[in-house]
C-alpha positions as CSV (number, residue, x, y, z in Angstrom):
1,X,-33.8,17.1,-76.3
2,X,-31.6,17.2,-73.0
3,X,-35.1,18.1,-71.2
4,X,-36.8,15.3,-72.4
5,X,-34.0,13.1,-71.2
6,X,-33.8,14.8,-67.9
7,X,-37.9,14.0,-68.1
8,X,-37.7,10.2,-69.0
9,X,-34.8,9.4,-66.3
10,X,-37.2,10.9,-63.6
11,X,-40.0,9.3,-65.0
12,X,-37.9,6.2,-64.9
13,X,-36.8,6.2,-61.0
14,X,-40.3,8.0,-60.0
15,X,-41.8,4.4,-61.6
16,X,-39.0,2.3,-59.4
17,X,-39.8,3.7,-57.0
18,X,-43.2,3.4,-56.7
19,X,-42.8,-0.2,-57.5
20,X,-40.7,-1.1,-54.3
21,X,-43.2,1.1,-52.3
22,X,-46.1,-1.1,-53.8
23,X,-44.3,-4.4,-52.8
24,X,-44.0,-3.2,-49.2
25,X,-47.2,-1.7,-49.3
26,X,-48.5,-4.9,-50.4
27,X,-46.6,-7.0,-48.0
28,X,-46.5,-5.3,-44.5
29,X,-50.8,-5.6,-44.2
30,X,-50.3,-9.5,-44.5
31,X,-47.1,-9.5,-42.0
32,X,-49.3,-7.3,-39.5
33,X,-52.1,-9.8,-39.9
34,X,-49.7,-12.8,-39.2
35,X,-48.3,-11.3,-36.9
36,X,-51.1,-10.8,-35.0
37,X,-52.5,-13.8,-35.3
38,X,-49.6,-15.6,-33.6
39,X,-51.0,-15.7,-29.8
40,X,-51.0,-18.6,-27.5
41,X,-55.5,-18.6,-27.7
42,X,-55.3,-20.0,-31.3
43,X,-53.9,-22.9,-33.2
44,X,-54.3,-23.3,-37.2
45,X,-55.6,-26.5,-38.4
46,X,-53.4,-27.2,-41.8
47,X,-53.0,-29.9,-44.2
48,X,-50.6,-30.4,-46.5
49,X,-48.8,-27.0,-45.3
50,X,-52.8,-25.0,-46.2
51,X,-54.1,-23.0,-43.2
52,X,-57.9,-24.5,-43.0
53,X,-59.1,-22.3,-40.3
54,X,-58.4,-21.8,-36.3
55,X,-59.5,-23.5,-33.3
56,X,-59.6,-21.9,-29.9
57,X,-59.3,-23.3,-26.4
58,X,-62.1,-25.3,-24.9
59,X,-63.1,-26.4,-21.7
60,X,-61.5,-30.1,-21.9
61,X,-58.0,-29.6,-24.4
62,X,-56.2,-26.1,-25.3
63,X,-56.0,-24.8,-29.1
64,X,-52.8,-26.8,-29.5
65,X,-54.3,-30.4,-28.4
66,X,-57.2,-29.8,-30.7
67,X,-55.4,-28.8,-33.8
68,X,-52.9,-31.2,-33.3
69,X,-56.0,-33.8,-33.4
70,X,-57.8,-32.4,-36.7
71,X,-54.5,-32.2,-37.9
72,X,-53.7,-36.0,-37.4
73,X,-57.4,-37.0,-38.7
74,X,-57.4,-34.9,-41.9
75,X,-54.2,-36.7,-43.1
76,X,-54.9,-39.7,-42.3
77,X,-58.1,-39.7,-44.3
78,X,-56.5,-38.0,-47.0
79,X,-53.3,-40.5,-47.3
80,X,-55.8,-43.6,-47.3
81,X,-59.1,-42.8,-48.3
82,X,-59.6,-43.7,-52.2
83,X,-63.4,-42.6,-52.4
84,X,-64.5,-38.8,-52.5
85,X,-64.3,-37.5,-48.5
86,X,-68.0,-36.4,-47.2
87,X,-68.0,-33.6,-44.3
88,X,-71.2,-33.4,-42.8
89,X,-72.2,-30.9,-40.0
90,X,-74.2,-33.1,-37.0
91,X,-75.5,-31.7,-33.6
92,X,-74.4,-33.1,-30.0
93,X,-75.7,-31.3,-26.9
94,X,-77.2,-28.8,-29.0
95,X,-72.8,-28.0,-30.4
96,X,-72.7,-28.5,-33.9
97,X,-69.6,-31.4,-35.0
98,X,-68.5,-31.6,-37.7
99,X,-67.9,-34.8,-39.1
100,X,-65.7,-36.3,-41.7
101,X,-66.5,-39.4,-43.2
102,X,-68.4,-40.4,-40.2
103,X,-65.7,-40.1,-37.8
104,X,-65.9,-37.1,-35.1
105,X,-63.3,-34.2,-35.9
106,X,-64.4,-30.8,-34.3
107,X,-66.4,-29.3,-31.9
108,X,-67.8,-25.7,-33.0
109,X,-67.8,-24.0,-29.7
110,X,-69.3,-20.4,-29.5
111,X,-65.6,-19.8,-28.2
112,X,-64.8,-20.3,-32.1
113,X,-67.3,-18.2,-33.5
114,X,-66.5,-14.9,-34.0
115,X,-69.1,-11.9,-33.4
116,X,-72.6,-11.4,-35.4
117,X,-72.0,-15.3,-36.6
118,X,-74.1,-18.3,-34.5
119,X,-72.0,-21.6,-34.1
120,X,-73.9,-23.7,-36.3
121,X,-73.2,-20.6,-39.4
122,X,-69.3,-20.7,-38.4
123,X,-69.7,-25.0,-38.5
124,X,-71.3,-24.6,-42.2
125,X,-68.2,-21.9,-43.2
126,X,-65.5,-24.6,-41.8
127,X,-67.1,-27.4,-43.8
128,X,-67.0,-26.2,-47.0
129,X,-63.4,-24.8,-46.3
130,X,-62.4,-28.3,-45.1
131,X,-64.8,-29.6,-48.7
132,X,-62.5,-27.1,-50.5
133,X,-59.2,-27.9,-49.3
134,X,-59.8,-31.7,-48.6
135,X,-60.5,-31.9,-52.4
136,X,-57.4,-29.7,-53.6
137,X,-55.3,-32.2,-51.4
138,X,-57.1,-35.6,-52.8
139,X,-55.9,-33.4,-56.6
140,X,-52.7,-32.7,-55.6
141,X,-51.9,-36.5,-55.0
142,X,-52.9,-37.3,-58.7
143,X,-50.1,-37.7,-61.8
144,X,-51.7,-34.9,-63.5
145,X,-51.1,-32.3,-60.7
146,X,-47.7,-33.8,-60.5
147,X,-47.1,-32.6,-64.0
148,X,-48.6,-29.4,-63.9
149,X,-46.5,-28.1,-60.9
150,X,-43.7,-29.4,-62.4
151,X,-44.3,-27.0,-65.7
152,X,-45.0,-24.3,-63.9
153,X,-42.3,-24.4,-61.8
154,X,-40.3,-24.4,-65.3
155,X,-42.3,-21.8,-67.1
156,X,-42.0,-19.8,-63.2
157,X,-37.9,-20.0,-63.4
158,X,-38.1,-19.2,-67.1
159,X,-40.3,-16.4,-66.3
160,X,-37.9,-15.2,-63.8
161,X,-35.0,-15.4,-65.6
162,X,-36.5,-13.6,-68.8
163,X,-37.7,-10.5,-66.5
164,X,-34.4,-10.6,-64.6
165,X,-32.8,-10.5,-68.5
166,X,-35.5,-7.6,-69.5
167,X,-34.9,-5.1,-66.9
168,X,-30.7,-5.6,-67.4
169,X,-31.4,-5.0,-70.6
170,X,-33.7,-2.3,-70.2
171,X,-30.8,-0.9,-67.6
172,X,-27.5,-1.2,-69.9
173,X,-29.6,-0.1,-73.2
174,X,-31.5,2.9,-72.0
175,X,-31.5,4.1,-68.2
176,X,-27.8,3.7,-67.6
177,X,-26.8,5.8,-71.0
178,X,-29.3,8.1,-70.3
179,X,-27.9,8.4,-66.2
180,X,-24.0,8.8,-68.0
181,X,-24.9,11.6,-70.5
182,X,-26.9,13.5,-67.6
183,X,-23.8,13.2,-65.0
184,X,-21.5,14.3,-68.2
185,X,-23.8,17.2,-69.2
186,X,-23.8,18.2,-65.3
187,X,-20.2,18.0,-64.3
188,X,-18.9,20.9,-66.2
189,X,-21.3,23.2,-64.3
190,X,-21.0,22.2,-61.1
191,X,-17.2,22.0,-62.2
192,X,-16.1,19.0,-59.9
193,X,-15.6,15.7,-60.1
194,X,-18.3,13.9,-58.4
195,X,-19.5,10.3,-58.0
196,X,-22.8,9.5,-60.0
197,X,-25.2,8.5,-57.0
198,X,-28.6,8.5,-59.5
199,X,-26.2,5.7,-61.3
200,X,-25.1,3.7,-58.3
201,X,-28.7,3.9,-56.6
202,X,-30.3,2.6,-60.0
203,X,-27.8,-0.3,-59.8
204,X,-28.9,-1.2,-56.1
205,X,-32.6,-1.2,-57.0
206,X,-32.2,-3.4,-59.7
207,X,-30.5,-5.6,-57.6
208,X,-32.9,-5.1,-55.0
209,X,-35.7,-5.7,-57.8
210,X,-33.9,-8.9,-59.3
211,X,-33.7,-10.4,-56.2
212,X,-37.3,-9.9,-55.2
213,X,-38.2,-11.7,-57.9
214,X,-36.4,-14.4,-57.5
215,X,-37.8,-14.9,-53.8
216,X,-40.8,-14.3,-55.1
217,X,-40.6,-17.5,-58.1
218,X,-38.5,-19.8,-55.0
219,X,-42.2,-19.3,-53.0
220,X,-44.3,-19.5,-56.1
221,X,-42.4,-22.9,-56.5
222,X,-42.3,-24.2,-52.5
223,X,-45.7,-23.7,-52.5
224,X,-47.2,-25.5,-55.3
225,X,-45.5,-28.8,-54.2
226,X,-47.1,-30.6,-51.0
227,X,-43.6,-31.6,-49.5
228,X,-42.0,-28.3,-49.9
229,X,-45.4,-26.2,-49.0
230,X,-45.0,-26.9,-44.6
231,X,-41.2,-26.4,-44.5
232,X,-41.9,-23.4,-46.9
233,X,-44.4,-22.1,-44.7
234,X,-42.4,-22.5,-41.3
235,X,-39.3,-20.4,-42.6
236,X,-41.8,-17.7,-44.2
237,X,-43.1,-17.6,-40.7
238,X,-39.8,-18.2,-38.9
239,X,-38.6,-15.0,-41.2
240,X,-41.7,-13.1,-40.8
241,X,-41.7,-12.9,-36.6
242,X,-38.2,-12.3,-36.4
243,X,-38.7,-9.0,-38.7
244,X,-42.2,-8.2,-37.5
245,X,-41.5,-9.4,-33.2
246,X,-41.3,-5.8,-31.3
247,X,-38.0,-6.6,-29.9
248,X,-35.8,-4.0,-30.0
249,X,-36.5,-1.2,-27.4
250,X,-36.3,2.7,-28.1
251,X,-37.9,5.0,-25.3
252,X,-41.4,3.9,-24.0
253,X,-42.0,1.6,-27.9
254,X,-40.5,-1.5,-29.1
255,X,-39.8,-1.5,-32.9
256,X,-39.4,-4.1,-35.0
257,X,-36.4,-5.4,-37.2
258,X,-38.4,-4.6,-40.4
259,X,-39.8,-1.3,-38.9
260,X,-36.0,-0.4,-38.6
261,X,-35.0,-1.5,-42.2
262,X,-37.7,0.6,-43.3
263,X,-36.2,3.5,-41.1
264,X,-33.4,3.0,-42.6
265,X,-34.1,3.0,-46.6
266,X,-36.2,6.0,-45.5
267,X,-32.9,7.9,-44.4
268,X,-30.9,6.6,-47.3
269,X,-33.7,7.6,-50.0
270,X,-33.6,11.3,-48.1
271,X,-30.0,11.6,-48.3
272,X,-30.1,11.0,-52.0
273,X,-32.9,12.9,-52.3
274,X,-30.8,15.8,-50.3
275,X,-27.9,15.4,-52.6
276,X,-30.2,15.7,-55.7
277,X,-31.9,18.9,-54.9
278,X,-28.4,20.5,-53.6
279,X,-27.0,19.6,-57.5
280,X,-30.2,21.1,-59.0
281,X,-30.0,23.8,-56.6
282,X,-26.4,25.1,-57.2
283,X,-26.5,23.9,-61.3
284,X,-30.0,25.5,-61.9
285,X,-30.8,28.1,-59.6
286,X,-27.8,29.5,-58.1
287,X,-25.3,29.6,-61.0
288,X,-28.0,32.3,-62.7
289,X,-28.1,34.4,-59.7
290,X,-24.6,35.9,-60.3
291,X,-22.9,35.0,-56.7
292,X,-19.6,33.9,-57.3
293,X,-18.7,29.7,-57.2
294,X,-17.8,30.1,-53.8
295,X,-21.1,31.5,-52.5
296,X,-22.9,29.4,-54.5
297,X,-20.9,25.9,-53.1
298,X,-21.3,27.6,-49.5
299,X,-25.4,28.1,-49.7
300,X,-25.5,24.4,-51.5
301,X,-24.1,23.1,-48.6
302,X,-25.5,24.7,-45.8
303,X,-29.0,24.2,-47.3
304,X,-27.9,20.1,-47.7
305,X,-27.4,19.8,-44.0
306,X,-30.1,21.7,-42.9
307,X,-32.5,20.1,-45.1
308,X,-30.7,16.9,-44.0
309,X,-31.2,17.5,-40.1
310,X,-34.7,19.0,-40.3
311,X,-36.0,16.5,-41.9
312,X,-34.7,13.7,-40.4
313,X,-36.0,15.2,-37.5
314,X,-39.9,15.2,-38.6
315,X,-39.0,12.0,-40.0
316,X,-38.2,10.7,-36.5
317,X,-41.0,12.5,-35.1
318,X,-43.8,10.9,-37.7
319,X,-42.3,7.9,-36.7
320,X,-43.7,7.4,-33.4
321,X,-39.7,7.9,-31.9
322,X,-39.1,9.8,-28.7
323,X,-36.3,12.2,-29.5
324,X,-35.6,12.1,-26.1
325,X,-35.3,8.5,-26.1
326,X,-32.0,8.8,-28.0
327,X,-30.1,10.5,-24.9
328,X,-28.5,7.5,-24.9
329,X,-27.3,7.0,-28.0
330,X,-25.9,10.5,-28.2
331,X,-23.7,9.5,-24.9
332,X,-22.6,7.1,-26.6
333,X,-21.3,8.7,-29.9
334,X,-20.3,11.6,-27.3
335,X,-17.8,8.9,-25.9
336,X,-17.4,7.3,-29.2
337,X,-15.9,10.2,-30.7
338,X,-13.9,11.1,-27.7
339,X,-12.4,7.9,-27.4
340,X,-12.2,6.3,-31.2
341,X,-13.2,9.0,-33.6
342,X,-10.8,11.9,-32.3
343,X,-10.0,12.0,-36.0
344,X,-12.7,12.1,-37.6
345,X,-14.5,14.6,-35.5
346,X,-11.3,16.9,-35.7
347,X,-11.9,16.8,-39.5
348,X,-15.4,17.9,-38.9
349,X,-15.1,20.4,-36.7
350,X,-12.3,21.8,-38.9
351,X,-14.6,21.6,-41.8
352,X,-17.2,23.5,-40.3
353,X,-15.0,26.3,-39.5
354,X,-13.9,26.3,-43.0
355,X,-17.2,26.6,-44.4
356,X,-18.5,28.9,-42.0
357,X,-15.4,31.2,-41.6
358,X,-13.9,30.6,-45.3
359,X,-10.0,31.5,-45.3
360,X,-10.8,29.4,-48.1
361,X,-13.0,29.5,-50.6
362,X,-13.9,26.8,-53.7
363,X,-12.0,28.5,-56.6
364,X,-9.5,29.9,-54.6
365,X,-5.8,29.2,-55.7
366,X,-3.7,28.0,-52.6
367,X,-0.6,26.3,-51.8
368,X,-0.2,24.0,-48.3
369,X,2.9,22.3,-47.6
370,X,4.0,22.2,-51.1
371,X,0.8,21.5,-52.6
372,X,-0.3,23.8,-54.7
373,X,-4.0,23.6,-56.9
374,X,-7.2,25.4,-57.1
375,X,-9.9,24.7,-54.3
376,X,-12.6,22.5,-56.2
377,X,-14.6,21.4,-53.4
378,X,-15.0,21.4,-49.8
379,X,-16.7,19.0,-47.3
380,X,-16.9,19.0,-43.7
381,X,-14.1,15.9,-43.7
382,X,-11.7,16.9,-46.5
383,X,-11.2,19.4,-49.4
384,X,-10.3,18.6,-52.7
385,X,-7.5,20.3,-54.3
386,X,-7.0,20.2,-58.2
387,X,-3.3,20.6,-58.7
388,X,-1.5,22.3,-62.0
389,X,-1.2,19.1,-63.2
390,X,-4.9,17.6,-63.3
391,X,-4.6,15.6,-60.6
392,X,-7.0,15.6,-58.0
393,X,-5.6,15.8,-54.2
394,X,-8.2,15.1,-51.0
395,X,-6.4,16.8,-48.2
396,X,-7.9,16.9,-44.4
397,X,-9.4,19.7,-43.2
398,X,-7.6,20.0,-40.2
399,X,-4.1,21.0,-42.7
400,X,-5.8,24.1,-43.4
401,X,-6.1,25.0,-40.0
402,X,-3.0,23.5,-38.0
403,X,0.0,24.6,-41.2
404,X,0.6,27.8,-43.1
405,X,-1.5,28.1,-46.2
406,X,-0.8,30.6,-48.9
407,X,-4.1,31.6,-50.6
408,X,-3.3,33.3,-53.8
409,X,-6.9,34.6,-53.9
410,X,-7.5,35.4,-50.4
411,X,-10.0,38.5,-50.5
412,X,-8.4,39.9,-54.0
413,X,-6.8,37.7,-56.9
414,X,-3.9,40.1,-57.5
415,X,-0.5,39.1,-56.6
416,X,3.0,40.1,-57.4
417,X,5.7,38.0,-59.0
418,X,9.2,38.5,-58.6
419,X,12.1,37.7,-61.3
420,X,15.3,37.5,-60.4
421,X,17.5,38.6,-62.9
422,X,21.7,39.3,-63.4
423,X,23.6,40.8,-65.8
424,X,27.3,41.2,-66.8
425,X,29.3,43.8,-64.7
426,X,30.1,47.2,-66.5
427,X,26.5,46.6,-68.3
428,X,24.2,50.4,-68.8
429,X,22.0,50.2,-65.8
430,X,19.6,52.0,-67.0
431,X,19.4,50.2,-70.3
432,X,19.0,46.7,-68.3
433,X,16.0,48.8,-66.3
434,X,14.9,50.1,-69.9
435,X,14.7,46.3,-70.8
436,X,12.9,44.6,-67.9
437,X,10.1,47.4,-68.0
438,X,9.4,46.9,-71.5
439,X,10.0,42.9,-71.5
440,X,6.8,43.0,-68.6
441,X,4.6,45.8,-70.5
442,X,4.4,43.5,-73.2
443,X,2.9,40.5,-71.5
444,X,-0.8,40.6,-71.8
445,X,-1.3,39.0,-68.7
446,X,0.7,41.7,-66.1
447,X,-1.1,44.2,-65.0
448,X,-0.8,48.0,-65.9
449,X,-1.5,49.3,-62.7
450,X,0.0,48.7,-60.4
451,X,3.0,49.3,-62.8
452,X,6.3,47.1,-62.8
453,X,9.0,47.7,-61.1
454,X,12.7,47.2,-61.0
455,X,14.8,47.1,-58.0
456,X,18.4,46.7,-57.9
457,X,19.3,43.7,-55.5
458,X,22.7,44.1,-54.9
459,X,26.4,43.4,-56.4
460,X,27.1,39.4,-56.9
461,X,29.6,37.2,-57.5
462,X,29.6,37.1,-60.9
463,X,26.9,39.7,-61.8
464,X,24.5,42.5,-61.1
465,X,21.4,41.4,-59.7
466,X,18.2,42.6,-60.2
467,X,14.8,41.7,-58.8
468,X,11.7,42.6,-62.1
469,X,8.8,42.7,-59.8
470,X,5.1,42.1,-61.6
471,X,1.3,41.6,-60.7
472,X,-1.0,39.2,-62.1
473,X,-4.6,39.1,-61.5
474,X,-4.7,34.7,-61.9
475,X,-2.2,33.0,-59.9
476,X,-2.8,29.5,-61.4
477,X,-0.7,30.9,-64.7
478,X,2.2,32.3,-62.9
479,X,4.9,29.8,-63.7
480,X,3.4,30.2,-67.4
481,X,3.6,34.1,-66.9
482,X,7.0,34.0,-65.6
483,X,8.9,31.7,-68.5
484,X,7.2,34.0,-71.0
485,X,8.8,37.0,-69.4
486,X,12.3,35.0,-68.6
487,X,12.2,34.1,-72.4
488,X,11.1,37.8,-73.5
489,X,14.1,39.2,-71.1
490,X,16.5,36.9,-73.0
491,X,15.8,38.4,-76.6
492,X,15.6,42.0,-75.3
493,X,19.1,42.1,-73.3
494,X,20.6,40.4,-76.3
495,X,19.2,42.9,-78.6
496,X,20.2,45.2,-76.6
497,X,23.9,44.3,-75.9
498,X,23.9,43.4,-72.3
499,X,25.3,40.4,-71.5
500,X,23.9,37.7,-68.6
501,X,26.6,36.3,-67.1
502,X,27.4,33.1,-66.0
503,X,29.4,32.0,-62.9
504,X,33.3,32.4,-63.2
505,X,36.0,30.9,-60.7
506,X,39.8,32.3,-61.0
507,X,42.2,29.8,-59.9
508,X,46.0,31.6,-59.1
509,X,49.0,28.7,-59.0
510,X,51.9,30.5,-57.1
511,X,55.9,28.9,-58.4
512,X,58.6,27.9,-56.3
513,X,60.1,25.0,-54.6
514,X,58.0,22.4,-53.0
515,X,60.6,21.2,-49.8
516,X,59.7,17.5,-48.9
517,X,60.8,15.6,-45.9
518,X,62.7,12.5,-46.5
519,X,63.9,10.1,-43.8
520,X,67.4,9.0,-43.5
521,X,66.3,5.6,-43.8
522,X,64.6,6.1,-47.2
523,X,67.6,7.8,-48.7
524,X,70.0,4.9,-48.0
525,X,67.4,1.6,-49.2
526,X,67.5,3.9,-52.7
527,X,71.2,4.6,-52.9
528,X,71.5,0.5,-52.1
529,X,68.8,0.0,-54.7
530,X,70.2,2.0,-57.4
531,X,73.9,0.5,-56.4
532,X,72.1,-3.2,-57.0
533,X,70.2,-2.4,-59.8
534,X,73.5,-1.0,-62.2
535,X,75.4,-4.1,-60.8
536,X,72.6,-6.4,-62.7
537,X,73.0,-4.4,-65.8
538,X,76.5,-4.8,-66.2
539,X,76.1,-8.1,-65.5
540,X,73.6,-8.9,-68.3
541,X,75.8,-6.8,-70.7
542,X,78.5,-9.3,-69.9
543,X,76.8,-12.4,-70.7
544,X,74.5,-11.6,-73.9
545,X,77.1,-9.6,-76.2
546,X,75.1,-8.1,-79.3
547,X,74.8,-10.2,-82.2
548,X,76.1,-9.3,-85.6
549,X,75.2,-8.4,-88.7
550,X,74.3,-11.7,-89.8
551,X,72.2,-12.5,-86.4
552,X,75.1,-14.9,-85.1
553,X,76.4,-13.2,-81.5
554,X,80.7,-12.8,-81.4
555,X,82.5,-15.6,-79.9
């Protein structure tokens, strides 16, 4: 079932694909032909916004002056003439003319005839063009024409909007579900977090392909009206030159703006297509050929770049562009990235070394500047860090290179732990030894060999200190490892009788006198205060004699 998914979403962007490819397939042979066409020896002779045919100099007026003539004639005759137009073909100094309603309107000059065709076969080919599109004009000034255009223009905008509604549908009901379960299905054997490019390019083409249709429906509509049909033709043709006009210069060629869009999409479509075979590369060929995750992520990458730079290379080449010719765009990064992108090419340049020299690896468990996670992925800008936690942190390269790094997995996983733990003085040593060895040989994730050890640290303050010293083989579950063995070293000492201390402080208060310093000065304002103070009680004793018993004071 997942295959036939996997089938149906490559069947779905192989037939996007091929769709935009058609359109510009379709489209560039008529933009080289106008484009060609567009010379100062030739004028087109149009009415109501039609191209008729093209006139060419001759020996009295240029191609402009005679256009502009026909031009003027045809709609004046159409505008005013109520009775079916005649166009006959008449001879004058053995030139054929060409005749509308009596009145002279061209000249076939063997200037205007092309090759293998006499002038009087290229005058009977103009007629019945200017028969054919005098008649569509005389049509398209009638009510009923009126109406039509104005339906189809409807049904055209309808049209549009129901195939604009089909393919979102078609997108939110089956591609995009389809796109989602493959990146969900894919992510937990690459293993990283990455962003789903398939998705995000299938939401630019349908963009792309929602708003070619509606161009497509605003032409359909500018051109079946006789107002709109010249100004809808001068900004086709406006657009057309300025995208199809050589005039920017590369080397010895001049390319167009639209040669250079092309260019362009071409480099984006390789770099997805770059990023896709490095997935499928490194989920479905590499991960059965038993390299570890790190080799595989380093081969992925290095085959992504140098698939990246080859082929943009024989890209360039088919191309028709000069490598050479771009000398001076490389000085110009070269002093770009001296000057503004010191950053970013120190990044790079650390990234490469990474990659190529690995002191890390993808996988590997490391700790910089506090930060402590397994190495999910690295890129020659950043590396991404997935902490203890779950939280994804993109750190610069340069980090790795510049500050002091602790790679738990650097060339072997083991590592040692180290448990401080203190005891109660007057404790059996060699029971609190006894204790630590056993409370570490029970953990299932310390290593037999090599074997614990205990080391006596020294006498402290308030106990005997001990280091319990372990090694693990997966660093991520150290602070796991060492609360299980600080909880298991809890309910052996207890068991055992030997007491963990916590910290005591003796305070000693000595007795005796305490001799204070009192100013002469002090002494005397007290004695005076005491003196005025019994003073006031005997007078208030004098004046308020206690009452009796009956609450009456003795008089």
């Amino acid at each position: 079932m997942k295959f036939f998914s996997f089938v149906r979403v490559r069947i779905v962007r192989t037939l996007f694909v091929a769709f935009m490819v058609g359109c510009l397939l379709a489209v560039l042979p008529g933009l080289a032909q106008n484009n060609s066409n567009q010379t100062n020896f030739i004028a087109p002779i149009m009415l109501d916004g039609r191209k008729v045919f093209e006139v060419t100099p001759s020996a009295q007026y240029s191609a402009q002056e005679r256009a502009e003539y026909v031009n003027q004639v045809l709609q004046e005759l159409v505008e005013t003439a109520e009775s079916p137009i005649s166009v006959k073909i008449t001879s004058k100094d053995k030139i054929p003319v060409i005749e509308i309603n009596g009145q002279h309107l061209v000249s076939v000059t063997s200037d205007d005839t092309p090759e293998g065709r006499s002038p009087q076969e290229q005058a009977e080919f103009w007629r019945k063009k200017l028969q054919t599109v005098i008649q569509k004009a005389q049509y398209e000034r009638t009510p009923i024409y009126l109406i039509q255009a104005i339906l189809l223009s409807i049904g055209c905008v309808l049209l549009a909007i129901a195939l604009s509604w089909l393919l979102g549908k078609l997108w939110c009901d089956w591609l995009k579900p389809q796109l989602d379960k493959e990146a969900a299905e894919s992510a937990p054997l690459e293993g990283t977090k990455q962003v789903n490019s398939p998705k995000f390019a299938g939401q630019v083409l349908l963009t792309l392909i929602r708003c070619a249709i509606w161009v497509y429906a605003v032409i359909y509509i500018t051109t079946q009206f006789r107002q709109t049909r010249q100004l809808s033709r001068i900004l086709t043709d406006t657009l057309i030159a300025s995208l199809t006009s050589d005039m920017i210069p590369l080397g010895d060629n001049s390319y167009s703006v639209l040669k250079l869009l092309i260019l362009i999409g071409l480099f984006v479509g390789l770099i997805i297509l770059a990023k896709v075979i490095k997935q499928g590369l490194r989920s479905r060929i590499l991960r059965f050929t038993g390299l570890s995750r790190a080799a595989q992520e380093t081969i992925a990458i290095i085959f992504n770049y140098a698939f990246i730079s080859i082929t943009s290379l024989v890209l360039l080449q088919l191309w028709g562009l000069d490598i050479s010719s771009l000398t001076v765009f490389a000085g110009v990064l070269g002093v770009g990235i001296g000057l503004g992108l010191q950053g970013i090419a120190k990044e790079f340049i650390s990234g490469l070394v990474l990659i190529f020299e690995r002191p890390i690896q993808v996988g590997d468990f490391v700790d910089v500047g506090g930060l402590m996670g397994t190495v999910e992925h690295i890129s020659v800008r950043s590396t991404e860090i997935k902490t203890l936690d779950d939280i994804s942190i993109i750190i610069p390269n340069s980090r790795f290179l510049e500050s002091e790094v602790i790679n738990w997995s650097h060339h072997s996983s083991i590592s040692r732990l180290k448990i401080p733990v203190g005891v109660a003085y007057g404790s059996n040593l060699t029971t609190v030894r006894a204790a630590l060895i056993d409370a570490a040989k029970e953990h299932i994730d310390v290593l037999a060999q090599p074997a614990p050890r205990v080391f006596f640290k020294g006498f402290g303050d308030s106990s005997l200190d001990f280091d319990l010293l372990v090694w693990i083989s997966e660093p991520p579950k150290q602070f796991k490892i060492k609360s299980d063995l600080y909880f298991r070293i809890e309910v052996i000492l207890r068991h055992r009788d030997v007491e963990i201390p916590f910290p005591q402080r003796d305070l000693h208060v000595r007795s005796g006198n305490l001799p204070i310093d009192i100013s002469p000065q002090l002494v005397e304002s007290l004695a005076q205060l005491s003196q005025s103070l019994a003073k006031w009680l005997d007078q208030q004793s004098t004046v308020s004699p206690p009452p009796d018993g009956n609450g009456h004071g003795k008089h």
